[in-house]
TORLO-336462 format. One record per residue: residue in one letter; x, y, z of N, C-alpha, C in turn. Coordinates in nm, 4 decimals, decimal comma, always signed. Layout:
BEGIN
<"A"; <X; Y; Z>; <X; Y; Z>; <X; Y; Z>>
...
***
This chain:
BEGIN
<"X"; <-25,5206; -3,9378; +7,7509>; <-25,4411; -4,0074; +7,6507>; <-25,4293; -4,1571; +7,6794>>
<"X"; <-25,4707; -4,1603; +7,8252>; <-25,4739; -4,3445; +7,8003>; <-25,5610; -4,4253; +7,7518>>
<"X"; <-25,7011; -4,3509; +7,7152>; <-25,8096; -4,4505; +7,6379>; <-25,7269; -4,4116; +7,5262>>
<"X"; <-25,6116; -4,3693; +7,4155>; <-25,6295; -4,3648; +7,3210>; <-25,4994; -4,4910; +7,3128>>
<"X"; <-25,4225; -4,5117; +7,4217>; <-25,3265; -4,6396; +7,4026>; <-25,4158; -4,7659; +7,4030>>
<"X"; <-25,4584; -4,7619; +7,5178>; <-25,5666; -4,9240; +7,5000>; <-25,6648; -4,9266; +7,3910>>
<"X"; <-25,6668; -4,7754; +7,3171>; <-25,7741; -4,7956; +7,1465>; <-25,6789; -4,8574; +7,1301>>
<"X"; <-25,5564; -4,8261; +7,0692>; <-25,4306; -4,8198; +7,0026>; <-25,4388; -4,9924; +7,0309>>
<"X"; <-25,3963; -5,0858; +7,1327>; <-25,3328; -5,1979; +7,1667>; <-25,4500; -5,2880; +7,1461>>
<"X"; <-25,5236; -5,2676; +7,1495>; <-25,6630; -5,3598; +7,0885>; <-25,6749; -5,3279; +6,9688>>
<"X"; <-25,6451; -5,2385; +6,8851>; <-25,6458; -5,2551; +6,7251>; <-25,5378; -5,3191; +6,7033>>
<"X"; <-25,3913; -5,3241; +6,7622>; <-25,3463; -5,4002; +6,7230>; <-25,3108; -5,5224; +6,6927>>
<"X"; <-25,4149; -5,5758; +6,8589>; <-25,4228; -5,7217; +6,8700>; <-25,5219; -5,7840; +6,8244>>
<"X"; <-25,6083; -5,6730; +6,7346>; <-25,7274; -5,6917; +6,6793>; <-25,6743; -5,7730; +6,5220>>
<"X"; <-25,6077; -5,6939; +6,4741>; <-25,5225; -5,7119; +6,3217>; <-25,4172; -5,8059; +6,3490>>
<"X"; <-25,3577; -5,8593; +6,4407>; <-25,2923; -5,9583; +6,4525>; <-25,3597; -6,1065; +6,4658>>
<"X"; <-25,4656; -6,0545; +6,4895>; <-25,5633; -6,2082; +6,5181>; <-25,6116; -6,2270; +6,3658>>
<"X"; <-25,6452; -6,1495; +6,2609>; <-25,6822; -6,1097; +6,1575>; <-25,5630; -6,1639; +6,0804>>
<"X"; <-25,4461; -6,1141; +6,0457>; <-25,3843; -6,1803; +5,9729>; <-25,3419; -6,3499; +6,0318>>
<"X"; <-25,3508; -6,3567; +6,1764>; <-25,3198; -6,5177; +6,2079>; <-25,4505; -6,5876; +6,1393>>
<"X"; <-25,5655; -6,5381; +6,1133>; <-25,6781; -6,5878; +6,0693>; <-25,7073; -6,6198; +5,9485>>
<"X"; <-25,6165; -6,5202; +5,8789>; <-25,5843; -6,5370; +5,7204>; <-25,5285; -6,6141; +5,6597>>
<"X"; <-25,3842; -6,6267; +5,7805>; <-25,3086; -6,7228; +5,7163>; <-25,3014; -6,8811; +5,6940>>
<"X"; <-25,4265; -6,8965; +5,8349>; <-25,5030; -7,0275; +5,8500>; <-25,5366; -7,0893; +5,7500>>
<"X"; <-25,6457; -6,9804; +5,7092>; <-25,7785; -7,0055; +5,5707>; <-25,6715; -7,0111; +5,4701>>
<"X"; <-25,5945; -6,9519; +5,4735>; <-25,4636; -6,9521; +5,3190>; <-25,4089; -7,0852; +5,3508>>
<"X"; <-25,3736; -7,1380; +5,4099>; <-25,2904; -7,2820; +5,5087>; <-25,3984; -7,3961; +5,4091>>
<"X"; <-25,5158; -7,3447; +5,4692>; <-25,6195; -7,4609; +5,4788>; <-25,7054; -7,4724; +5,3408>>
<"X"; <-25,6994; -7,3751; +5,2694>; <-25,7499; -7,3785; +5,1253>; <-25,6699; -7,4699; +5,0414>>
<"X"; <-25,5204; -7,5060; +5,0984>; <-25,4184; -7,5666; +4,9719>; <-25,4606; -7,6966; +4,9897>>
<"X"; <-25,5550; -7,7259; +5,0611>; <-25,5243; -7,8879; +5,0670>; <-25,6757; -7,9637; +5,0105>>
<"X"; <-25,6010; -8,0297; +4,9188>; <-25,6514; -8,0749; +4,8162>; <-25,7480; -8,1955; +4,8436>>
<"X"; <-25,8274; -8,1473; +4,7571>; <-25,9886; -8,2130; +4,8033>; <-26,0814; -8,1778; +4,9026>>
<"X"; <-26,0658; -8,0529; +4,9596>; <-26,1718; -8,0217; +5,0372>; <-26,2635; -7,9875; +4,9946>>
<"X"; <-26,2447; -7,9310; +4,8494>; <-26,4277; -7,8550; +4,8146>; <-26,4817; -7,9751; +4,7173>>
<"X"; <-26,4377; -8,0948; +4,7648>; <-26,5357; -8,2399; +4,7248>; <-26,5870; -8,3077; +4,8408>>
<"X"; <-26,6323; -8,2424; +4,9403>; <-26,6121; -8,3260; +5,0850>; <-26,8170; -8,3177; +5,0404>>
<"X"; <-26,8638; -8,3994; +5,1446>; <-26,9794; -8,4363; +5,1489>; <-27,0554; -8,3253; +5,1624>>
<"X"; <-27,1594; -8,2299; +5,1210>; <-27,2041; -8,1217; +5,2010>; <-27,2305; -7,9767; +5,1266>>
<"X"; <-27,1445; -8,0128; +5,0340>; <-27,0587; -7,8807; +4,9594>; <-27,1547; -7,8276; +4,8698>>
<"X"; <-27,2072; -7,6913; +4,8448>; <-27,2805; -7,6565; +4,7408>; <-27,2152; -7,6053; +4,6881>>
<"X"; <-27,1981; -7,6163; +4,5407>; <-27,0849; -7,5668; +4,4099>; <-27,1949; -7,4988; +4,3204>>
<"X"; <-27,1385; -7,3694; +4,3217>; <-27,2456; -7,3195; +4,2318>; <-27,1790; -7,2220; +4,1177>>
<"X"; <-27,1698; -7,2596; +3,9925>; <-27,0539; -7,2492; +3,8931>; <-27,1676; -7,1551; +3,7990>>
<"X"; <-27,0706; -7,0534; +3,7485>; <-27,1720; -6,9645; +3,6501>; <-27,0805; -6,8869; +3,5405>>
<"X"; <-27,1117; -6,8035; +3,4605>; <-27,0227; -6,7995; +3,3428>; <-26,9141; -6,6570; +3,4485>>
<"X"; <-26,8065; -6,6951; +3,4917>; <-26,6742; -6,5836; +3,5218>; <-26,6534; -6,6027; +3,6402>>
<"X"; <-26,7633; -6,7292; +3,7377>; <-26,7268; -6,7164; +3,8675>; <-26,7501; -6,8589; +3,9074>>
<"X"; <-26,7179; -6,8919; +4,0216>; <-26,7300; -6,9708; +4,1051>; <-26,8111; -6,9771; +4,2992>>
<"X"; <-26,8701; -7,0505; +4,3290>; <-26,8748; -7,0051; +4,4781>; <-26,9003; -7,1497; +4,5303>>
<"X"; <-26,8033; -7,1575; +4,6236>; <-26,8096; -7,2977; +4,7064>; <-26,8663; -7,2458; +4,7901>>
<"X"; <-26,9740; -7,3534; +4,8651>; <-26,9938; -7,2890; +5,0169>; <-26,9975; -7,4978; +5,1065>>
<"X"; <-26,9054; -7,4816; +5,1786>; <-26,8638; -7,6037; +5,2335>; <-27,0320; -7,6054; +5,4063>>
<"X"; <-27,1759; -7,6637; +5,3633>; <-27,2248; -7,6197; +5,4401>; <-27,2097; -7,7653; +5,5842>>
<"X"; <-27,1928; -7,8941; +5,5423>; <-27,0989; -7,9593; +5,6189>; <-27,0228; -7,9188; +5,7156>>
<"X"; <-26,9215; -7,9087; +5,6627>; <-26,7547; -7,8171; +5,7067>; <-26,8385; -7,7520; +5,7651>>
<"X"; <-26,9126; -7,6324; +5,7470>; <-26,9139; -7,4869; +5,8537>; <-26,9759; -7,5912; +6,0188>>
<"X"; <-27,1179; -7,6544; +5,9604>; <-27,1656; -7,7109; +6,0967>; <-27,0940; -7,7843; +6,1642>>
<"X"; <-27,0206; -7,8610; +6,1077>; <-26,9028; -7,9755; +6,2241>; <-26,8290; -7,8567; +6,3028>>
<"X"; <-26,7424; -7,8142; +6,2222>; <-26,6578; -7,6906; +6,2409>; <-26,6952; -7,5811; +6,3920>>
<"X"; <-26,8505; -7,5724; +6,3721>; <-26,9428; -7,5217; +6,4516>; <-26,9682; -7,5455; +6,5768>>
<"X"; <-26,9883; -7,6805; +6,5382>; <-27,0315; -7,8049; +6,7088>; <-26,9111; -7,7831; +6,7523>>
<"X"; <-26,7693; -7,8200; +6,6721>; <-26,6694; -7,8175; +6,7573>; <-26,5944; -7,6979; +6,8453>>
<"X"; <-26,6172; -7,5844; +6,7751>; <-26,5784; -7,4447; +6,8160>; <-26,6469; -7,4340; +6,9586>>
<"X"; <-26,8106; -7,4549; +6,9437>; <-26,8780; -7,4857; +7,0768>; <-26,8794; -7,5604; +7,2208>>
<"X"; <-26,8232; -7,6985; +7,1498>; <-26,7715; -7,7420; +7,2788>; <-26,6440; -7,6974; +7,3492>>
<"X"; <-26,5387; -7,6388; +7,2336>; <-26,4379; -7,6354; +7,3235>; <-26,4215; -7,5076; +7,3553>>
<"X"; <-26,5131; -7,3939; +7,3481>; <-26,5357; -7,2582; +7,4185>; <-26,5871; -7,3130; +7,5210>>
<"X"; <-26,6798; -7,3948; +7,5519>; <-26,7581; -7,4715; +7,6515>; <-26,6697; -7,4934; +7,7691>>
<"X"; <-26,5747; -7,6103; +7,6841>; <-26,4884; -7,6649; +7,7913>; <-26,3788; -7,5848; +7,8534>>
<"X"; <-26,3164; -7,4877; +7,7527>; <-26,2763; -7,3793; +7,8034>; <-26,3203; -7,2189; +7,8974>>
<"X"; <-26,4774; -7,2491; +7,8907>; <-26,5078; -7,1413; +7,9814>; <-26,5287; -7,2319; +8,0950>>
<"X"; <-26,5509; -7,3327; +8,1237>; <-26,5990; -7,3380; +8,2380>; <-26,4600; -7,4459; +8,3238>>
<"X"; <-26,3343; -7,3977; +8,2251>; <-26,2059; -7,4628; +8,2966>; <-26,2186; -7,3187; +8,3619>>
<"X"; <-26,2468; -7,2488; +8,3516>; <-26,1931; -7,0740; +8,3981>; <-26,2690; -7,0115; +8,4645>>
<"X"; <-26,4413; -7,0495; +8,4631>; <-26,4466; -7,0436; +8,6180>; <-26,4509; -7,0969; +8,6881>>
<"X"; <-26,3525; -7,2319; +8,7352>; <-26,3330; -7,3018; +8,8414>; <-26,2812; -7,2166; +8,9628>>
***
């Protein structure tokens, strides 16, 4: 019964990272003028919409990278 608590406590900290992740992208969608930023493919059709910010993802990208970077290798000092 104890692999079924540590299933149990990693799904939960699984879905807690999940809604903190949500609420980000919900945070970060309100602010106005991002899907005019340099980069952006807008592709508009009759009932839908689809932004894809391809800019945004690569900066976004480099930066996620360095600071896993700088953070893994604060940790194996």
């Amino acid at each position: 019964m104890e692999s079924m608590s540590i299933l149990a406590r990693w799904l939960v900290i699984t879905g807690l990272g999940l809604v903190a992740l949500g609420g980000l992208l919900w945070l970060v969608s309100r602010i106005p003028g991002l899907e005019n930023l340099p980069g952006t493919i807008r592709i508009e059709g009759k009932g839908f919409t689809c932004i894809f910010p391809l800019l945004v993802s690569i900066v976004l990208s480099l930066l996620l990278t360095i600071a896993l970077n700088i953070i893994g290798r604060l940790l194996n000092k």
